[in-house]
C-alpha positions in Angstrom: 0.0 0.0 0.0 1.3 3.4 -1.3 0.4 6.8 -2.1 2.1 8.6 -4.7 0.1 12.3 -4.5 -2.8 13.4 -2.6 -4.4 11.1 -0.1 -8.1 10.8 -0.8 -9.0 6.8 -0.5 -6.1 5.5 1.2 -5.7 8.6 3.7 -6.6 6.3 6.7 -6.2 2.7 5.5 -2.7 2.4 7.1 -4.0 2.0 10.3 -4.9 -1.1 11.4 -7.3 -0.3 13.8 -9.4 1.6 10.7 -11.8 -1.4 10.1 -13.4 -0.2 13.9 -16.3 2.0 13.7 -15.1 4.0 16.3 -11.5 5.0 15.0 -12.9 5.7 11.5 -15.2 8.3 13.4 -12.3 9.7 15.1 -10.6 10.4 11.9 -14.0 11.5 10.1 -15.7 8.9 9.1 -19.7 9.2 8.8 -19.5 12.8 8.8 -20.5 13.1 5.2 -23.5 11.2 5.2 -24.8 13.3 8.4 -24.4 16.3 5.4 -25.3 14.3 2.8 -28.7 13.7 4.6 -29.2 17.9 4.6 -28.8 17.7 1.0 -32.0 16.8 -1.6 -31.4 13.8 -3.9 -30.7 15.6 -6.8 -28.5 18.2 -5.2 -26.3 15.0 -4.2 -26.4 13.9 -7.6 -25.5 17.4 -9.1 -22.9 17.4 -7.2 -21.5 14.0 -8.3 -21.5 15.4 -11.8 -20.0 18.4 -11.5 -17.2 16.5 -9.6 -16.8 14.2 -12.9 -16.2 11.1 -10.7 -16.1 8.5 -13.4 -16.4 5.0 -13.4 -13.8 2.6 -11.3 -14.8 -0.6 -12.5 -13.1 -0.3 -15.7 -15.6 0.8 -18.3 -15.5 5.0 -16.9 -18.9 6.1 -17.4 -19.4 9.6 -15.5 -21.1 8.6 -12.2 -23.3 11.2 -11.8 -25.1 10.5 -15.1 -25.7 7.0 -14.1 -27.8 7.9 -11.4 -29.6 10.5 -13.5 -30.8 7.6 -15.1 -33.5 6.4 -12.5 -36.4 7.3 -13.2 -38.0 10.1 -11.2 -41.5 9.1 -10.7 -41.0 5.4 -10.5 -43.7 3.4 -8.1 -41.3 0.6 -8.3 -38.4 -0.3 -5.6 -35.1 1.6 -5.8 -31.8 -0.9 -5.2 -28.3 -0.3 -5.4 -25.6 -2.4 -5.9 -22.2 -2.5 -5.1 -20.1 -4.5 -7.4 -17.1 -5.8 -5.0 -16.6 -8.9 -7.7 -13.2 -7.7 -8.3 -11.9 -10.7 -10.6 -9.6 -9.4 -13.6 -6.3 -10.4 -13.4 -3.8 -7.8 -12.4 -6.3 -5.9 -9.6 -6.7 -6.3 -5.9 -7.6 -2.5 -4.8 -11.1 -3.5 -4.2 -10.0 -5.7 -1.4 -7.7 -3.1 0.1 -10.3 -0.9 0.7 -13.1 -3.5 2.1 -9.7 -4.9 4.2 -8.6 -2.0 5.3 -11.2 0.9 5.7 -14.5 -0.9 4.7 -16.4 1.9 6.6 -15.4 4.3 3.9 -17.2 2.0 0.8 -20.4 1.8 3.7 -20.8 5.5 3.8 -20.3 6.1 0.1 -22.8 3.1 -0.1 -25.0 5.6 2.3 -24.6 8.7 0.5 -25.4 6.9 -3.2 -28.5 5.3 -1.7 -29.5 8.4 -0.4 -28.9 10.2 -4.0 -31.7 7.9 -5.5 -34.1 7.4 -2.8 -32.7 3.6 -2.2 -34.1 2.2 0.7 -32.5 -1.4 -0.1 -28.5 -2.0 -1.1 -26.4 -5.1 -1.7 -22.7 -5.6 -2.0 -22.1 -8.4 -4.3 -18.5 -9.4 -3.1 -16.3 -11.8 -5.1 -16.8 -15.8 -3.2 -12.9 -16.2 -2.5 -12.5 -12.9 -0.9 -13.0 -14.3 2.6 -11.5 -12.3 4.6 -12.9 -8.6 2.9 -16.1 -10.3 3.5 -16.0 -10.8 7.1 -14.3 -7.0 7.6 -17.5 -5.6 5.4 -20.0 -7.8 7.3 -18.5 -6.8 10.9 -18.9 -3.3 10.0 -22.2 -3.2 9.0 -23.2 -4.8 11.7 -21.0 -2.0 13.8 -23.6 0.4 11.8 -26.8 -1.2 12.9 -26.1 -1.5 16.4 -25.0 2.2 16.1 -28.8 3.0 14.2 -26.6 3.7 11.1 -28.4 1.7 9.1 -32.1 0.3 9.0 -35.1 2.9 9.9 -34.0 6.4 9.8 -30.5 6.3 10.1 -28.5 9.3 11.5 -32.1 10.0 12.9 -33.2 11.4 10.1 -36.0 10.1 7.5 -33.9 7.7 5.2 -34.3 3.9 5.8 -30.9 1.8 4.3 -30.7 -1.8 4.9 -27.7 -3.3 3.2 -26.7 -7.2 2.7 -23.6 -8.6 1.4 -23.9 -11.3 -1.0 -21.2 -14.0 -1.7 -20.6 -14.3 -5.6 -19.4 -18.1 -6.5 -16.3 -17.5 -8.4 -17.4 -16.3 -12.4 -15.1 -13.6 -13.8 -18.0 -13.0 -15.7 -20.1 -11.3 -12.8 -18.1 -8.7 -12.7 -20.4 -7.5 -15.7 -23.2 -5.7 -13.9 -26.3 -7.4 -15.6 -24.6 -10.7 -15.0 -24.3 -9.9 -11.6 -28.1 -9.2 -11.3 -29.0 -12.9 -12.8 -26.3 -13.9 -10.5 -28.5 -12.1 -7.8 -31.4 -13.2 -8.6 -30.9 -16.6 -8.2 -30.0 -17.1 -12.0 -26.8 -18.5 -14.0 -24.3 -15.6 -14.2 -25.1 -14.4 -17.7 -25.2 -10.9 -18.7 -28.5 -9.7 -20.5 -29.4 -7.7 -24.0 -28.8 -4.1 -23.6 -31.4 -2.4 -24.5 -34.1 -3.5 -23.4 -32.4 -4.6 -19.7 -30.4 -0.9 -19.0 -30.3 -1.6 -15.6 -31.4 2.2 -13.9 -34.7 1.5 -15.5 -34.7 -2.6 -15.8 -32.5 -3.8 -12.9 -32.4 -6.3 -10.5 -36.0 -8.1 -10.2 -37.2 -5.6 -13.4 -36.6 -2.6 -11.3 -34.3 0.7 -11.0 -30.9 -0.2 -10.4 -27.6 1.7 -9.6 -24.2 -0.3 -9.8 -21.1 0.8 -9.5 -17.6 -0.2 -8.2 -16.2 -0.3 -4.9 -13.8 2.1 -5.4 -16.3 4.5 -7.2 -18.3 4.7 -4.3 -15.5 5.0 -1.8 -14.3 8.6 -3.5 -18.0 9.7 -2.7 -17.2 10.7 0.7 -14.5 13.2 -0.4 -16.8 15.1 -2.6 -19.1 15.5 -0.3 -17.1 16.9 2.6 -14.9 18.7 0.3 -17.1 19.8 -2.3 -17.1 19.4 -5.9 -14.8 22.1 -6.8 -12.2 20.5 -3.8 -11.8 17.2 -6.3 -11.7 19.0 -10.0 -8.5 20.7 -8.8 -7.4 17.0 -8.7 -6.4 15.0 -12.2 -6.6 16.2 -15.4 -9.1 18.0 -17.3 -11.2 15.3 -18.0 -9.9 12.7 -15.9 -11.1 13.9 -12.2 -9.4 13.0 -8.6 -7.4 10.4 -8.1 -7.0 6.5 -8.9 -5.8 3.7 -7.0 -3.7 1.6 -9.4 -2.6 -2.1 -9.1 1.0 -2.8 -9.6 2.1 -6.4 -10.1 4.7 -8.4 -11.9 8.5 -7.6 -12.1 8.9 -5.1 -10.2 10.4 -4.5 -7.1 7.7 -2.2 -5.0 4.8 -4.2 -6.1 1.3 -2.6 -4.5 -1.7 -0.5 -4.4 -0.6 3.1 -5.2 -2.9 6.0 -4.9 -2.4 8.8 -7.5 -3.8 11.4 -9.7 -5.2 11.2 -12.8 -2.2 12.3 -15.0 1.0 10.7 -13.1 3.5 9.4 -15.5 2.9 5.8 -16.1 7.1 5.2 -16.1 7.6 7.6 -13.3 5.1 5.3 -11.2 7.2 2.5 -12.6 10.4 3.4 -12.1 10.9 5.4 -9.4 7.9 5.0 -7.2 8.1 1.7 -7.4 11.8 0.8 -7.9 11.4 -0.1 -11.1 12.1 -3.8 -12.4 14.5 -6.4 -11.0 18.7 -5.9 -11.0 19.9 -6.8 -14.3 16.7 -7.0 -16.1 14.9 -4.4 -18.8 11.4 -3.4 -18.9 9.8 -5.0 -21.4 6.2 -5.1 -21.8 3.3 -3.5 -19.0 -0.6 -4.3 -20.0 -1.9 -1.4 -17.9 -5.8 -1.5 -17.3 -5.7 -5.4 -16.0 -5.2 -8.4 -18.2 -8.4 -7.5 -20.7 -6.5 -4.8 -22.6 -3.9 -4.3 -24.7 -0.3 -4.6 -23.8 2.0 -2.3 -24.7 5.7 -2.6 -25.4 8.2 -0.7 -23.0 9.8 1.7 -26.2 5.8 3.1 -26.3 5.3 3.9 -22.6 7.1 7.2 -23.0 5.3 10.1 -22.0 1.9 7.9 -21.0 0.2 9.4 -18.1 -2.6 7.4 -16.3 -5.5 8.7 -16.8 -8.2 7.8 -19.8 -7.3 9.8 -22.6 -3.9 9.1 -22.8 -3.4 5.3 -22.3 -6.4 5.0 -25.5 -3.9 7.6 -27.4 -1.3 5.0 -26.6 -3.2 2.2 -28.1 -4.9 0.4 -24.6 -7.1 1.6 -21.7 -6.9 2.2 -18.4 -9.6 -0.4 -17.9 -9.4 -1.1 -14.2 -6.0 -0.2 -13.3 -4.4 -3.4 -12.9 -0.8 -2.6 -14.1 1.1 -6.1 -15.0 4.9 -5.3 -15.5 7.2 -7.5 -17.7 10.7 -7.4 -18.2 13.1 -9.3 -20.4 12.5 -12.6 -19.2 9.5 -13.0 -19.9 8.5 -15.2 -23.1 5.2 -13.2 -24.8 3.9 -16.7 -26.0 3.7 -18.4 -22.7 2.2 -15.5 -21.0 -0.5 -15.2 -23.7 -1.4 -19.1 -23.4 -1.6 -18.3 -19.7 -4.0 -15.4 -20.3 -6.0 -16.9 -23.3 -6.8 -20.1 -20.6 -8.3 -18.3 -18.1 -10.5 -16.0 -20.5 -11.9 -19.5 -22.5 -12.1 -20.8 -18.7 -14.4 -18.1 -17.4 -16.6 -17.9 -20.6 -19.9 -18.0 -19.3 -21.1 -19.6 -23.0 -24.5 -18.0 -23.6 -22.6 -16.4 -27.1 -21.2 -19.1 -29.7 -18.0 -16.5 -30.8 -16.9 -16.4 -27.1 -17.7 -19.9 -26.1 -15.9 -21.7 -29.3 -13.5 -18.7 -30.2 -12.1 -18.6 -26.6 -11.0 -22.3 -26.5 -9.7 -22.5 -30.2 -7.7 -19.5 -30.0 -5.9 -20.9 -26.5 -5.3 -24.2 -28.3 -3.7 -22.5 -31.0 -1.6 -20.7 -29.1 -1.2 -23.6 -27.0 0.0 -25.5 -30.0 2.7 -22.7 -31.1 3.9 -22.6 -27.4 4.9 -26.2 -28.2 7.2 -26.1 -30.8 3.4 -27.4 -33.2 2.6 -24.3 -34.9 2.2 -23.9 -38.7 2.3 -21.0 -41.4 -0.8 -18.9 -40.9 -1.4 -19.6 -37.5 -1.2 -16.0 -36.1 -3.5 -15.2 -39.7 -6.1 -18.0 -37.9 -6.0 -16.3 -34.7 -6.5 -13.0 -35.7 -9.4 -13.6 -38.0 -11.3 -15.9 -35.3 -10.6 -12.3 -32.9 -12.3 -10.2 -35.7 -15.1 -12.7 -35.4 -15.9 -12.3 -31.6 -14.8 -8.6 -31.6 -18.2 -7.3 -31.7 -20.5 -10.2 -31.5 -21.3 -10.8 -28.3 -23.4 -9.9 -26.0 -21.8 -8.1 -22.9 -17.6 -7.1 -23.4 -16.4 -10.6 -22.4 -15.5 -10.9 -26.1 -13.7 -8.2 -26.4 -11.7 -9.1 -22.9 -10.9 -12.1 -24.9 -9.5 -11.2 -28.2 -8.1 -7.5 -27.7 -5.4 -9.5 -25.2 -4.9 -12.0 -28.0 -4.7 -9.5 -31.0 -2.4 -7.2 -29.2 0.4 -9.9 -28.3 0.6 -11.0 -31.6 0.5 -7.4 -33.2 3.5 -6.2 -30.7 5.4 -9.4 -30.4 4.9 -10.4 -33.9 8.6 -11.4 -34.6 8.8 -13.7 -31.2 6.0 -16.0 -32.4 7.2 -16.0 -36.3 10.9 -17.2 -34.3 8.6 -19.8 -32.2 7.0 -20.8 -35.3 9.9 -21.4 -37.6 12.0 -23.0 -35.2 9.1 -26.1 -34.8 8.8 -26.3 -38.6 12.5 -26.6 -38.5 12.9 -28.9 -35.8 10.0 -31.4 -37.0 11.5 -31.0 -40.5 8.2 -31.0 -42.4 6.2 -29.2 -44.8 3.7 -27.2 -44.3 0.9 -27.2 -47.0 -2.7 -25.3 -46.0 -4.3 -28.4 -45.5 -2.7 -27.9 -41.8 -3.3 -24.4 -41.3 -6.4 -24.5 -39.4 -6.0 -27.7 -37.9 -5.5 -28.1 -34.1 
């Protein structure tokens, strides 16, 4: 745990005694619910825009606007969701912050549900995070026994109840309709968009807000700071600040906190020691496995922030920053990545479900010293055939990964390639170019 800049989200989670429900008061905590609560609905929501809180989940979609969404007259029930199903590779800050200062996601929970007249919120919390789950659940019930939560918390005339609910293990529930079947009772699958937008056709066919753990843990901040108070942070469209996950060869691995616009090789480098004695940077995918990865010569003058990782050719997706450095081998690593997307397919769309596994078994079949001219051809046309075809992002997650390997790393798997032709000593005619 780190903090590069200003402290916003990690400001109290280095002490240990933060999970408590009386520390976190000492050092603030509930006071910006207690104004939240002197504040109308939309004047919570306004407030939310014009801070341009966007996002953390990975998609960054302007917070603010998603609640504007629910409809305003509605007879139906209100929920909101917390989406703590933090599962793609590369990213564990959801987990610091339910470890370490679960309070703080509560009372942006609070604030949120108060901002669309929720009476009724769930976090759905990924099934092997065991121990987050027992810090979240002890401090809720902290907050009931308090009158925090249930009828008229804070003594005012806003009822919350909020559950957590265990997830069972799909990457795939991390995709917010998915997570509603999954809620429901149903198999994890996401659903058509439109008709099932979930602010007006959420869980149990009614108004819905989800959003990310970390999303609703800035929400706090803006409210005790005011709006203005978080624009001065970031960059001009990119608001605040981010917590980033940094994993792989490096020496300071860890959850940094910093603002919208750090350089992506000063983070590297120097905040966190950069990679290992004797070894060069080589690679970094830096929005979690699901985008593209980009070669060390093009990380030069990258900042973190939205804009300028797509300039660079990948996202910041959610932040999960995987580091490489010269010893890794490109083709291993993408067989490693290409398993667990075709693993985690939840197979309601034929592209995903049969592209998934016959992409990994090609690649499988060139990390062996098996491949054939026009395998990488193969790979790349199956990609253009899921890109786009499915129904939620999962296909996408799948074959940007598996596009952007080959595309940077072009000349390792040609080498892999030729030097199995060469060592089997056979032919290769285009009868055996799309076998597996």
């Amino acid at each position: 745990m780190a903090t590069v800049n200003g402290k916003i989200l990690l400001k109290n989670a280095s002490f240990n005694d933060q999970h408590l429900i009386d520390k976190c008061e000492e050092r603030g905590g509930y006071s910006a619910i207690r104004k939240a609560l002197t504040m109308s609905p939309p004047e919570i929501v306004e407030e939310v825009k014009k801070a341009g809180l966007r996002g953390r989940g990975g998609g960054g979609f302007p917070t603010g606007q998603k609640w504007g969404f629910i409809p305003k007259d509605t007879d139906k029930p209100i929920y909101l969701i917390c989406n703590a199903d933090e599962s793609e590779p590369g990213t564990f800050k959801d987990r610091l912050l339910m470890e370490r200062d679960p309070h703080l996601v509560i009372e942006g929970i609070m604030i949120a549900a108060r901002a669309i007249k929720a009476e009724w919120a769930c976090i759905y919390i990924r099934g092997e995070y065991g121990y987050p789950y027992v810090r979240l659940q002890k401090a809720i019930n902290e907050c009931y026994e308090r009158g925090y939560l249930g009828k008229g918390i804070f003594g005012s005339d806003h009822n919350l109840d909020i559950v957590v609910h265990r997830g069972a293990g799909a990457y795939v529930c991390g995709e917010e309709t998915a997570l509603l079947e999954s809620l429901e009772g149903n198999k994890g699958q996401p659903r058509l968009k439109p008709p099932y937008y979930p602010a007006v056709m959420g869980l149990h066919n009614c108004p819905t807000v989800v959003n990310n753990v970390e999303t609703y843990a800035a929400i706090p901040y803006i409210i005790e700071a005011g709006s203005e108070a978080y624009c001065k942070l970031g960059t001009e469209r990119s608001k605040g600040t981010k917590l980033v996950c940094v994993s792989g060869h490096i020496q300071k691995p860890g959850v940094y906190e910093i603002e919208f616009g750090y350089p992506l090789l000063k983070l590297l480098m120097e905040d966190c020691g950069g990679t290992f004695p004797g070894r060069k940077l080589k690679a970094v995918i830096p929005g979690g496995s699901s985008v593209a990865v980009l070669r060390a010569e093009e990380l030069e003058g990258v900042t973190l922030d939205y804009e300028s990782l797509q300039a660079a050719g990948s996202m910041l997706g959610s932040a999960g920053i995987i580091v490489m450095d010269d010893s890794t081998d490109m083709i291993e690593a993408i067989v490693n990545l290409m398993h667990f997307y075709a693993h985690e397919s939840c197979g309601q769309c034929t592209p995903c479900r049969e592209g998934g596994h016959w992409i990994a078994k090609v690649f499988e079949r060139i990390a062996r010293g098996e491949g054939m001219p026009g395998d990488l051809e193969l790979i790349e046309d199956i990609c253009s055939q899921i890109n786009g075809r499915t129904i939620c992002l999962f296909g996408e997650a799948l074959a940007v990964p598996a596009q952007s390997f080959i595309r940077k790393f072009r000349d390792e798997f040609e080498a892999r390639i030729r030097e199995g032709i060469s060592s089997r000593k056979v032919s290769s005619f285009p009868i055996f170019q799309a076998s597996l």
